[in-house]
C-alpha positions as CSV (number, residue, x, y, z in Angstrom):
1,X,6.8,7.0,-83.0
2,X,5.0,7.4,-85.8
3,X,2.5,4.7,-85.7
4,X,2.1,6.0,-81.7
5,X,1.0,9.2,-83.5
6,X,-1.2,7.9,-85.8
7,X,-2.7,5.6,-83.7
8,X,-3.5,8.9,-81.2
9,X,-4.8,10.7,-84.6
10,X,-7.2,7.9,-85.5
11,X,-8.4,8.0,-81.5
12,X,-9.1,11.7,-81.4
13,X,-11.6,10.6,-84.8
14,X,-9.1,12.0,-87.4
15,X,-8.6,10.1,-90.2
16,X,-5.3,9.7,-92.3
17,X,-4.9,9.5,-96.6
18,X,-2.3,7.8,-97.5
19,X,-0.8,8.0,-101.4
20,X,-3.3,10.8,-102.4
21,X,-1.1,14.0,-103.5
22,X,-2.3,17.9,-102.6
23,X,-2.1,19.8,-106.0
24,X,-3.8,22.9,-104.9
25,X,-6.3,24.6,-102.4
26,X,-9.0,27.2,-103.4
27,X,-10.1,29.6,-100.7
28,X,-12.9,32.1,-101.9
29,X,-12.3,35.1,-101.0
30,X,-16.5,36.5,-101.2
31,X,-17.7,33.6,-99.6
32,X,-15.3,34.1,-95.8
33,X,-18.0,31.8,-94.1
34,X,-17.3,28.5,-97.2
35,X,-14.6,26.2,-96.7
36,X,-11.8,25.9,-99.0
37,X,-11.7,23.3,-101.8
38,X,-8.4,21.2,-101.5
39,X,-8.0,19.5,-105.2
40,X,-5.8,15.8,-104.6
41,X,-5.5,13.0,-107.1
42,X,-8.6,11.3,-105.2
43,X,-11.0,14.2,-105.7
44,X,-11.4,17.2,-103.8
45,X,-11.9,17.9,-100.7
46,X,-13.8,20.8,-98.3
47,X,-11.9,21.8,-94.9
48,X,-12.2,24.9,-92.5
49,X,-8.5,24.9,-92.2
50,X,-5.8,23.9,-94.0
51,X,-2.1,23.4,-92.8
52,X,0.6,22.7,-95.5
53,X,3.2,21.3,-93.3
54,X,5.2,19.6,-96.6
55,X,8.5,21.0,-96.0
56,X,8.3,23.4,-98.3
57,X,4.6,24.7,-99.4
58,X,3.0,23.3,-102.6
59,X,1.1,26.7,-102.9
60,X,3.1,29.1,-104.8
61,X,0.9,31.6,-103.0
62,X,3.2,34.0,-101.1
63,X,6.7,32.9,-103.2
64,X,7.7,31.2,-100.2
65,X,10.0,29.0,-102.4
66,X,12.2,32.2,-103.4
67,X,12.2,33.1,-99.8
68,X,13.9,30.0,-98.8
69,X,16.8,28.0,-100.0
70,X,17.3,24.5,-100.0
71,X,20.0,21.8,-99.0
72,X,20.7,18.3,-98.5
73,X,23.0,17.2,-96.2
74,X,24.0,12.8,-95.9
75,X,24.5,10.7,-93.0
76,X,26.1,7.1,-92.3
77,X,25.8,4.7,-89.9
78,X,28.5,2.6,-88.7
79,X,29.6,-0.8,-86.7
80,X,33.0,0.1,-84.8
81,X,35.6,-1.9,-83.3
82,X,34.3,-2.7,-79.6
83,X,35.9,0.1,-77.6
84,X,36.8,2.8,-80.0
85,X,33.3,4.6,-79.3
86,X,32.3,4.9,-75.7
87,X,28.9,4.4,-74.3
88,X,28.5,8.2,-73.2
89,X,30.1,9.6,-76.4
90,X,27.6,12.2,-76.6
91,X,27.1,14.5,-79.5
92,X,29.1,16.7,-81.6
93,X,29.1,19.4,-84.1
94,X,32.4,21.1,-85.9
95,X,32.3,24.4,-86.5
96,X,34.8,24.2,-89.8
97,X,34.3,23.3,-92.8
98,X,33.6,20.7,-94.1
99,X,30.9,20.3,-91.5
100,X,30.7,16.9,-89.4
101,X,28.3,15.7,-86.9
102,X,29.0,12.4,-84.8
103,X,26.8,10.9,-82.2
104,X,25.9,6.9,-81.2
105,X,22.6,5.5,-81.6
106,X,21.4,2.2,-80.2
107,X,20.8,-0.4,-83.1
108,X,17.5,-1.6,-83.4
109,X,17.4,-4.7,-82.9
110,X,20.6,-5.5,-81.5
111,X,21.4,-7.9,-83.4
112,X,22.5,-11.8,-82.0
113,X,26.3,-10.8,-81.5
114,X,25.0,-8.4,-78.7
115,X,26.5,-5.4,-81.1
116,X,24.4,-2.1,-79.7
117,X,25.2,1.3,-80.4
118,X,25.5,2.4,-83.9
119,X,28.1,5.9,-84.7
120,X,26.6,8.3,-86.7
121,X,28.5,10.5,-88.8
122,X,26.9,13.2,-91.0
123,X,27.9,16.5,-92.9
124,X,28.7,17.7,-96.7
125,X,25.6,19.6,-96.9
126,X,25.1,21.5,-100.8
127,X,21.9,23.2,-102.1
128,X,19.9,20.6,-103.9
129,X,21.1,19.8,-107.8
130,X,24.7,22.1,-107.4
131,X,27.2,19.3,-106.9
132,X,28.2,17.3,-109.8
133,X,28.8,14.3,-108.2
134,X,26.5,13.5,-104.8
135,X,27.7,10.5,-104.9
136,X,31.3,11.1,-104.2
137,X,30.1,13.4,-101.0
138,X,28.8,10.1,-99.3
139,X,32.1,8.6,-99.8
140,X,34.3,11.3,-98.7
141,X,32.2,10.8,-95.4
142,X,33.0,7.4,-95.2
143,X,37.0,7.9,-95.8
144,X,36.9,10.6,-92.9
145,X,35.3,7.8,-90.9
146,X,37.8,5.3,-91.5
147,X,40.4,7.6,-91.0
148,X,39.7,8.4,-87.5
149,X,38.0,4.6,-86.6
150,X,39.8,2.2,-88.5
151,X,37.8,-0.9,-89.1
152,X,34.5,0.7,-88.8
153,X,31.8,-1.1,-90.8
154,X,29.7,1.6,-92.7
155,X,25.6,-0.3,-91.9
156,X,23.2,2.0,-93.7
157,X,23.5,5.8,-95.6
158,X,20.5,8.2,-96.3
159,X,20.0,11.9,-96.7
160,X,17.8,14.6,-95.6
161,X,16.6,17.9,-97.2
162,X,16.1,21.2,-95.4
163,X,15.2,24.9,-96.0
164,X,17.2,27.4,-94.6
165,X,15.3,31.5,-94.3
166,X,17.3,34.2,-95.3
167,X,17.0,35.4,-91.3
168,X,17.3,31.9,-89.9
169,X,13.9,32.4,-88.4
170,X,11.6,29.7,-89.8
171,X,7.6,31.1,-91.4
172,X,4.7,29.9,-89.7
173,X,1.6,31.2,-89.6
174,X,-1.0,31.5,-92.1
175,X,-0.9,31.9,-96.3
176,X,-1.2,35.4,-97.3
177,X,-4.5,35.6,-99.7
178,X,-6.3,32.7,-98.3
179,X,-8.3,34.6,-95.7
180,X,-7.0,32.9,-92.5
181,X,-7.6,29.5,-93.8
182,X,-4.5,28.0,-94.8
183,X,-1.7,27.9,-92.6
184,X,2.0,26.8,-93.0
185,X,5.3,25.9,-91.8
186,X,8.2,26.0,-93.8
187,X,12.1,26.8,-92.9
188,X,13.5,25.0,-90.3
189,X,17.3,25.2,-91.2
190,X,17.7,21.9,-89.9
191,X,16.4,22.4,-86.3
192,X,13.1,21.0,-86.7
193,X,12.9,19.0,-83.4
194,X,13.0,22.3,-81.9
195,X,11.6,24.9,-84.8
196,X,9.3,22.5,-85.8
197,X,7.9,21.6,-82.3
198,X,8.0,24.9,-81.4
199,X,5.4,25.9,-85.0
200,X,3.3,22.8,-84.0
201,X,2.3,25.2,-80.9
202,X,2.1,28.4,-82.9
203,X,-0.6,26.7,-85.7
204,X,-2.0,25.2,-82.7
205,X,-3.1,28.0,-80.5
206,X,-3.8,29.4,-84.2
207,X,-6.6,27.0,-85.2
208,X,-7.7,26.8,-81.8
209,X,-7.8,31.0,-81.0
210,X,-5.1,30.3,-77.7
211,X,-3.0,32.9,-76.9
212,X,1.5,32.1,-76.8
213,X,3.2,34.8,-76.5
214,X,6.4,33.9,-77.8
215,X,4.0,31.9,-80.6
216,X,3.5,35.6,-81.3
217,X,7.0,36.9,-81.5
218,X,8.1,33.4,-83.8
219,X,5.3,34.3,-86.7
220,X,6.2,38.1,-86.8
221,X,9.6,39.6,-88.3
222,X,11.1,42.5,-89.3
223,X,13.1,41.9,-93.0
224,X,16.2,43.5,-92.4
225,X,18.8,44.7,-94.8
226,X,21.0,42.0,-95.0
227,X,18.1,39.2,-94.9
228,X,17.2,41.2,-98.2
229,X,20.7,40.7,-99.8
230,X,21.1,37.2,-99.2
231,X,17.8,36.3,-100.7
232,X,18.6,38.9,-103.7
233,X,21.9,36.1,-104.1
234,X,19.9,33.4,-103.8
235,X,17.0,34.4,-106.0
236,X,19.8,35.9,-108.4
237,X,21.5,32.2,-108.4
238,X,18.8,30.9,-109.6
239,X,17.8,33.1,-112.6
240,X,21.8,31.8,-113.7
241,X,20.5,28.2,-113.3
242,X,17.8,28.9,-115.2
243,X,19.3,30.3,-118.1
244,X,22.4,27.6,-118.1
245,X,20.2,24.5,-117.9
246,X,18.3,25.6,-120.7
247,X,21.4,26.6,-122.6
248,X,23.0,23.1,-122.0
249,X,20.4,21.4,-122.5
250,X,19.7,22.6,-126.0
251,X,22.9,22.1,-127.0
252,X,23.8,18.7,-125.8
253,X,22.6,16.6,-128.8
254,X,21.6,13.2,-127.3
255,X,20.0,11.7,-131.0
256,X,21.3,8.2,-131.6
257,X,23.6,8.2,-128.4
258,X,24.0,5.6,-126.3
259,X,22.4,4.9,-122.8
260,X,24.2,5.9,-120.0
261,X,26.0,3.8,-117.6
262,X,24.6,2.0,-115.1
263,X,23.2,4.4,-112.0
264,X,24.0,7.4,-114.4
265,X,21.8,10.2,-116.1
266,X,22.1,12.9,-118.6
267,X,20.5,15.9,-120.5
268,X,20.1,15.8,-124.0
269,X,18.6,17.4,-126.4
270,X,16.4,15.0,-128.3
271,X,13.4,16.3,-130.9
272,X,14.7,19.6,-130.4
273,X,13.8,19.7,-126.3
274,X,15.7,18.9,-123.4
275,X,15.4,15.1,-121.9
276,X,16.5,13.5,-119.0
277,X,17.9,10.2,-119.8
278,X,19.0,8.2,-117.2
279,X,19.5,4.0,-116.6
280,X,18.3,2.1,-113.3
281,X,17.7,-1.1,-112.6
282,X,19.0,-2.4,-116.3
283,X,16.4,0.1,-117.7
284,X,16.6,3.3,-119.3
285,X,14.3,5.8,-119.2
286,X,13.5,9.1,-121.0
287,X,11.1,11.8,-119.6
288,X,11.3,15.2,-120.0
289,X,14.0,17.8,-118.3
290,X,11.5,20.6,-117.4
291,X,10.7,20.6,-114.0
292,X,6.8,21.7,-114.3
293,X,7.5,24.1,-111.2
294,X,8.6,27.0,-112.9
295,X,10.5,24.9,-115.5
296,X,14.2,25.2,-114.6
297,X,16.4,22.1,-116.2
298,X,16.6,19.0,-113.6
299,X,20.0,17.7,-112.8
300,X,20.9,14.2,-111.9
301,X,21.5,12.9,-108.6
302,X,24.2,10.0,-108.7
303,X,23.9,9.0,-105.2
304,X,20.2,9.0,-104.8
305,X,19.2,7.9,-108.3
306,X,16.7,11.3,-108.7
307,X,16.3,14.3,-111.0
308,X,17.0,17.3,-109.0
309,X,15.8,20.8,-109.5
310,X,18.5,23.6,-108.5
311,X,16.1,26.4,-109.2
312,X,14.0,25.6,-106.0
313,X,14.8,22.0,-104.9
314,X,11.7,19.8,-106.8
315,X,13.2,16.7,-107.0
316,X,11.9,13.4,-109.1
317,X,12.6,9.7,-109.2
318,X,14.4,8.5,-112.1
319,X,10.7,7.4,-114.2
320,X,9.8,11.1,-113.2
321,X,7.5,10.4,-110.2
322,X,7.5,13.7,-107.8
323,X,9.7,13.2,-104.6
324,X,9.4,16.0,-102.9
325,X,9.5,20.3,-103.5
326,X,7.2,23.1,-104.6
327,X,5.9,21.4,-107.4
328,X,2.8,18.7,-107.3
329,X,3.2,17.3,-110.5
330,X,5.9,14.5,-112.6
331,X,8.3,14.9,-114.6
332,X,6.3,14.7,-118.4
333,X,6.9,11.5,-119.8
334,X,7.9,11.1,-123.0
């Protein structure tokens, strides 16, 4: 699909940067007739319009990252026993907790045996860097699966991260303070075949002055009471993580320690600061615990192998290479 998409792009005479990273977009606001300057690692860059369609925006402008918060949520695929899953098994959502999700999926390819569909079963969402132990969430999915299919033979396992709006109703439209110009789409809450579809039209008949009335109803909202007070909770959760990554990671003296286990990582404090220490591959690797974003501590993720933000969901490969989140930089290294 993807490749059908770009190949369409690259028709229409678009063309596509790959491995070049946004880090900010100047609009200015006495010149309303200039383009704005888009800054990337390959040089900058002019453009009428800009949309920021990265999940969550990398512009800080408009504090969409405190309006949002953010989750990740796992999923496994599985081979099962030839007639525990039927061909129209459909798809399936609990409504208790712990959430589960189940559905088939043809394999692609089948494979010689003639094995086709696949059963998918996902759930144990948490908001990014507040479980200890990822790792253990993956599992419990996999014991729930072999509880209820015995003998099913667990193929691949992956995540996804998503951004839920106090309101449920996703932002699109365009970035306060840039004058028209930039544009976003941010807020999903794990709908985005349908929310983010459904913005793809909005920006659309934005950028090209058409005129969708529900388009129009999607971009405007009314902040109600109660979308107020669960973003005050939110935004108040995070001034706690703020203060008790800093306050353990100035206390947990990491000098002359040993490396951590395999697949493991820790905050020390080493040189007086707080450092993320961490082992991969056989290696072990320091870089600093600061996320650059607004420099909340970074936790580790045990199941994906990443440094995880819980302040606003930047999230970092073990050597400190930017993943994904508000921020556009790394992890320092040290």
């Amino acid at each position: 699909m993807l490749r059908a998409l770009a190949a369409d792009f690259r028709g229409r005479g678009g063309t596509i940067a790959e491995g070049v990273r946004v880090t900010g977009v100047r609009a200015v606001a006495r010149r309303p007739g200039q383009p704005s300057v888009v800054h990337t690692s390959a040089g900058d860059v002019l453009a009428r319009r800009v949309v920021l369609a990265t999940g969550i925006p990398i512009l800080d402008r408009g504090l969409y990252f405190a309006k949002v918060s953010a989750s990740r949520s796992y999923a496994l695929s599985f081979r099962v026993p030839d007639g525990s899953v039927a061909s129209d098994f459909g798809m399936f959502l609990s409504v208790d907790a712990p959430k589960r999700t189940l559905r088939t999926t043809p394999a692609i390819p089948a494979d010689a045996a003639g094995e086709g569909d696949l059963l998918i079963v996902g759930g144990n969402g948490h908001r990014v860097g507040h479980h200890p132990h990822p790792h253990d969430l993956v599992e419990d999915l996999e014991s729930w699966t072999q509880a209820y299919y015995p003998g099913a033979e667990r193929t691949h396992v992956w995540s996804a991260q998503d951004y839920h709006s106090a309101n449920t109703i996703p932002f699109v439209g365009w970035l306060p303070r840039s004058l028209g110009r930039v544009f976003l789409a941010t807020g999903f809450d794990k709908w985005g075949m349908t929310n983010a579809v459904a913005a793809g039209l909005r920006l659309a008949g934005d950028l090209l002055g058409g005129n969708i009335p529900w388009a129009t109803t999607l971009g405007t909202r009314i902040t109600r009471p109660q979308s107020m007070a669960a973003g005050a909770l939110v935004n108040a959760e995070v001034g706690a993580d703020l203060v008790t990554g800093w306050a353990h990671g100035l206390t947990e003296s990491g000098e002359g320690a040993p490396p951590p286990p395999e697949g493991q990582g820790e905050v020390r404090r080493i040189g007086g600061r707080p450092v993320a220490v961490c082992t991969v591959g056989g290696v072990t690797r320091e870089v600093s615990a600061v996320c650059p974003h607004l420099r909340g501590i970074v936790r580790w993720n045990d199941q994906e192998l990443s440094w995880d933000c819980p302040l606003h969901a930047s999230r970092y490969q073990a050597d400190g290479t930017r993943i994904e989140g508000p921020t556009t930089e790394d992890l320092a290294a040290l």
